[in-house]
C-alpha positions in Angstrom: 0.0 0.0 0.0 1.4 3.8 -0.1 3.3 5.4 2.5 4.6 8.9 2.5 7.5 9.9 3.9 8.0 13.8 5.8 8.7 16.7 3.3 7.0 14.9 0.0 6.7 17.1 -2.6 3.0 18.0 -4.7 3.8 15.3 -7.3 4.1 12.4 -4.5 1.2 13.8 -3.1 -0.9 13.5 -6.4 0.1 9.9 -6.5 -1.0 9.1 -3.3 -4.2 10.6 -3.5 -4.6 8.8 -7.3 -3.4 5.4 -5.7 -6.2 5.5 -2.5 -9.1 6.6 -5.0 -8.0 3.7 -7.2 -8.0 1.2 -3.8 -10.7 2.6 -3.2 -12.3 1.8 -6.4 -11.3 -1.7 -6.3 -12.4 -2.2 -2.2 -16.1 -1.1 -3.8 -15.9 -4.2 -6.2 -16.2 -6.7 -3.7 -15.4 -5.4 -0.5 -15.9 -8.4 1.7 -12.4 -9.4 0.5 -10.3 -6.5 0.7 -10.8 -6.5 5.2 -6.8 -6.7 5.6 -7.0 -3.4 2.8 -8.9 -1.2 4.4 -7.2 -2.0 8.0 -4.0 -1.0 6.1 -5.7 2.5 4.8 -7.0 3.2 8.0 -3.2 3.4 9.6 -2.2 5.3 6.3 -5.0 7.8 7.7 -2.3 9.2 10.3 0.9 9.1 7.9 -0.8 11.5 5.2 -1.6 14.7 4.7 -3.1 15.0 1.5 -7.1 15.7 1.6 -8.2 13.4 -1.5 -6.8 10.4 0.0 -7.8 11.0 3.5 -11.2 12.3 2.5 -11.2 8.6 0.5 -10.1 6.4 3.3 -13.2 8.1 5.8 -15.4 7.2 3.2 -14.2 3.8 2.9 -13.9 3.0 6.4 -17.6 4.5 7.1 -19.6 2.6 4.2 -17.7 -0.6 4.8 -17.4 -0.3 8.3 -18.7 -3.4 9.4 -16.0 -5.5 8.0 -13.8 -3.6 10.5 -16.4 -3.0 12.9 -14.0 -2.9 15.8 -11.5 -0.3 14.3 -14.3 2.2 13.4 -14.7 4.2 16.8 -10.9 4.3 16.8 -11.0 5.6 13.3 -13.7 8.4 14.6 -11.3 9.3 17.2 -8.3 9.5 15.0 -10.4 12.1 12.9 -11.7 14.0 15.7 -8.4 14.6 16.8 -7.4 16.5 13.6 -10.7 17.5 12.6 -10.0 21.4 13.2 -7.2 21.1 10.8 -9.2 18.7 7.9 -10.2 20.0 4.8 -13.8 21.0 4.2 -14.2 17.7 2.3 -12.6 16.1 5.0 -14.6 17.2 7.5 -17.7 16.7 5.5 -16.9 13.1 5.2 -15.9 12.7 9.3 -19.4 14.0 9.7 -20.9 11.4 7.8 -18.5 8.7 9.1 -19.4 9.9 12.9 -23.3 9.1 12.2 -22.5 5.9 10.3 -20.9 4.8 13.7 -23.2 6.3 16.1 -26.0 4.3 14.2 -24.1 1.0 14.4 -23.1 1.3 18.1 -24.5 4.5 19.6 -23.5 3.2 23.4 -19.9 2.8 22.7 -19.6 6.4 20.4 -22.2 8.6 21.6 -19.9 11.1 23.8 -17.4 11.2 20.5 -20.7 11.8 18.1 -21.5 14.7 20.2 -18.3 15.8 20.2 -18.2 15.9 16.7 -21.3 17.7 15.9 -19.8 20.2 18.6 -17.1 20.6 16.5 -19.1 21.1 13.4 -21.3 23.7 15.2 -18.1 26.4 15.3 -16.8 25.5 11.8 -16.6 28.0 8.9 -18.2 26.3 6.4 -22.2 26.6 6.6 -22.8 23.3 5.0 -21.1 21.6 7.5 -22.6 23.5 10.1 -26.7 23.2 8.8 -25.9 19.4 8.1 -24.6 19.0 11.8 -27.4 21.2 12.8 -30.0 19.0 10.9 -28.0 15.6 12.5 -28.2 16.6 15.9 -31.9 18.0 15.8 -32.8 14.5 14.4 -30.7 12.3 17.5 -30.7 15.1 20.0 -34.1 16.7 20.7 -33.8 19.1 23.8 -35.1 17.9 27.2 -37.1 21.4 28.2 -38.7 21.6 25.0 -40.1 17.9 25.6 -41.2 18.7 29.3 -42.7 21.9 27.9 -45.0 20.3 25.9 -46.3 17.7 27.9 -46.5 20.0 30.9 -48.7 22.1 28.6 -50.2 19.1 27.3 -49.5 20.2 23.9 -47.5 17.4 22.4 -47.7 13.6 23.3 -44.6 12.5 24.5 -45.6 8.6 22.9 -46.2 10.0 19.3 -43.0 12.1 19.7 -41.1 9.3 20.5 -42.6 7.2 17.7 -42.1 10.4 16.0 -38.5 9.7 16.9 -37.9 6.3 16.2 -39.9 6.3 12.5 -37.6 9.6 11.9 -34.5 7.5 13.1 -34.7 4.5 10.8 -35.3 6.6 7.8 -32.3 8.3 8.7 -30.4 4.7 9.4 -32.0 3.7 5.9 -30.4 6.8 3.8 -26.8 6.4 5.6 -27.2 2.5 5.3 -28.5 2.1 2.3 -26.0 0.2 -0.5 -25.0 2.3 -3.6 -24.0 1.5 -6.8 -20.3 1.0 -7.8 -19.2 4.3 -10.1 
């Protein structure tokens, strides 16, 4: 697989990010197979700095994540570590990756979700921001507006939370749902 050594130079960088987009293009074949791969891209994410192949190896490590189900939340934490620094389509992709894993095992990543969308909440770009916005309103509803409402008697708490839940696996459905090899 491709390493990158300290000081590389814009036309090393260009083969790197070709060579991960082509991995990545062959991982999407038949991805069941390529396990070891993607455990190898996923320690090349700390060893490059070049936005097209990191932005790649998110992506592959979030749609394919349960064939390395157990690196995942270490993956997440990886990213949130340099998320500040991440390009926007970096970042973008973390996002994504972050709700992937929060839907798969919500218990074990639910303090670095939030983290995450806290993260996204200060960032420059206002895509990232509204999508992180429109995540967290969809997990994360806020408790006094709940005991507002059925204080008030306005709102039923039941068909909130099957409000929730119907709203939930739709969103489990779009992040989850298989796409077509490009």
């Amino acid at each position: 697989i491709v390493s990158e050594e300290e000081g590389g130079d814009g036309q090393r960088s260009d083969v790197i990010a070709s060579a991960v987009v082509v991995i990545r293009q062959i991982i999407q074949r038949d991805p069941s197979k390529y396990s070891k791969s993607m455990l190898r891209l996923l320690r090349l994410l700390n060893k490059t700095s070049v936005s097209e192949a990191r932005c790649a190896i998110v992506w592959i490590i979030g749609e394919y994540r349960q064939y390395i189900s157990e690196y995942a939340p270490d993956a997440l934490r990886i990213c949130a570590k340099t998320f500040i620094k991440e390009s926007d389509e970096v970042k973008m992709q973390i996002l994504n990756l972050a709700v992937k894993v929060y839907l798969s095992n919500s218990l074990k990543t639910g303090k670095l979700f939030k983290y995450i969308l806290d993260l996204c909440k200060y960032d420059l770009n206002y895509d990232l921001r509204d999508r992180a916005r429109l995540i967290r309103s969809v997990f994360f509803q806020k408790k006094s507006k709940k005991k507002k409402e059925t204080a008030s008697g306005v709102g039923s708490t039941r068909e909130e939370s099957e409000a929730s839940k119907a709203l939930r696996t739709s969103m489990q459905e779009m992040f989850f749902a298989s796409k077509q090899i490009p």
